[in-house]
Structure formats: structure tokens, C-alpha cells
Legacy VTK file of the C-alpha trace (Angstrom):
# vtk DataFile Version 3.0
C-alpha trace
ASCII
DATASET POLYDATA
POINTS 72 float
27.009 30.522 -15.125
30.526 31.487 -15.462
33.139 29.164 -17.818
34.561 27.308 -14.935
31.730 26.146 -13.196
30.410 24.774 -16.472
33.627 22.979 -16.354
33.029 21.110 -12.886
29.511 20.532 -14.417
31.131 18.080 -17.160
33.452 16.314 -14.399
30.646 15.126 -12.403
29.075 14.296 -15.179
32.205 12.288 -16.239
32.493 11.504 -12.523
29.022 9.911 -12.404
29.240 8.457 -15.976
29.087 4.594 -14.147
25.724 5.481 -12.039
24.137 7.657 -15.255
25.073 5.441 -17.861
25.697 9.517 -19.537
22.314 10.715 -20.654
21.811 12.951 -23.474
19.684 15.547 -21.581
23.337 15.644 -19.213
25.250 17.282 -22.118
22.479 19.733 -23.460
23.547 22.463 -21.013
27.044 21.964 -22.208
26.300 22.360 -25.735
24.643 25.615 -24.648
28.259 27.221 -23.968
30.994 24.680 -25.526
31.506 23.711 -29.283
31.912 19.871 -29.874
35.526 20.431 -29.929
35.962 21.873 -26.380
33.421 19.074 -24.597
35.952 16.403 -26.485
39.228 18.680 -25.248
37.701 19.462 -21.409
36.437 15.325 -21.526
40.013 14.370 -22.162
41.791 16.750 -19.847
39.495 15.880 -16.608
39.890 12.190 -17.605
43.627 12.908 -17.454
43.514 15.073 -14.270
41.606 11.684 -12.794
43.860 9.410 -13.974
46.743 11.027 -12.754
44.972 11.425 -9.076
44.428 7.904 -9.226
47.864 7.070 -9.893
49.027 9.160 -7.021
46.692 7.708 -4.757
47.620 4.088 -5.464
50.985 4.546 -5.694
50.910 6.987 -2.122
52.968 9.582 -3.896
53.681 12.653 -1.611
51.740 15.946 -2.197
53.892 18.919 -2.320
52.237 22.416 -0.824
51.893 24.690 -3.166
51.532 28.318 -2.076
48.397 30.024 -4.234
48.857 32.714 -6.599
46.450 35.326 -6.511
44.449 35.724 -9.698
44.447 39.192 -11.585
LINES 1 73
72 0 1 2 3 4 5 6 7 8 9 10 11 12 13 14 15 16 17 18 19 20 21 22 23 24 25 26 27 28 29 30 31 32 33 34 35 36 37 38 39 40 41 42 43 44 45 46 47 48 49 50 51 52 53 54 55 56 57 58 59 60 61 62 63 64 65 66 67 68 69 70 71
């Protein structure tokens, strides 16, 4: 599985963290292609990411249109 799809793995884990009550056998597959370091660094950054959606959200802040760059 490429890099960033193991990354949207570990935010529905964090996502589902409530329902799961986060099981061990949920971060095996991450261990498998991130050191302990990088879980703790990609945990932190999606619970920022969240936490700044959720601000947004609540506060109705507008959403500017980016246009995409393509990737090289």
C-alpha cells in the first residue's frame, strides 16, 4: 500500500478511536511501515487537521477555493 493511504488508515483509526476504544491489532499494520516516532508525529498532525475542521465548522468560517496543483 502506498505511504498515503497508510496515512488515511491511522485517521480512521483516530476517527473511530470512541467506537474502538483503539485496539492493539488496529496499529500492527502501522508498525509494519512507520517507526514509533512517525505514528506519534502523523497522530498529532491529523488530530490537529481535526481540530482545526472543527473549529471552522462551529465557528461557520468561509472556505476559500483553492485551485489544485498538479503533482510532479
Amino acid at each position: 500500500m502506498e505511504q498515503h493511504r497508510w496515512d488515511i488508515y491511522c485517521a480512521r483509526l483516530i476517527k473511530k478511536v470512541k467506537a474502538s476504544q483503539a485496539p492493539d491489532a488496529d496499529d500492527e499494520p502501522l508498525a509494519a511501515h512507520f517507526s514509533e516516532r512517525e505514528v506519534a508525529e502523523l497522530t498529532f498532525a491529523i488530530a490537529q487537521m481535526n481540530a482545526w475542521n472543527r473549529l471552522g465548522v462551529g465557528m461557520k468560517l468561509p472556505v476559500q477555493a483553492l485551485p489544485l496543483k498538479a503533482q510532479a
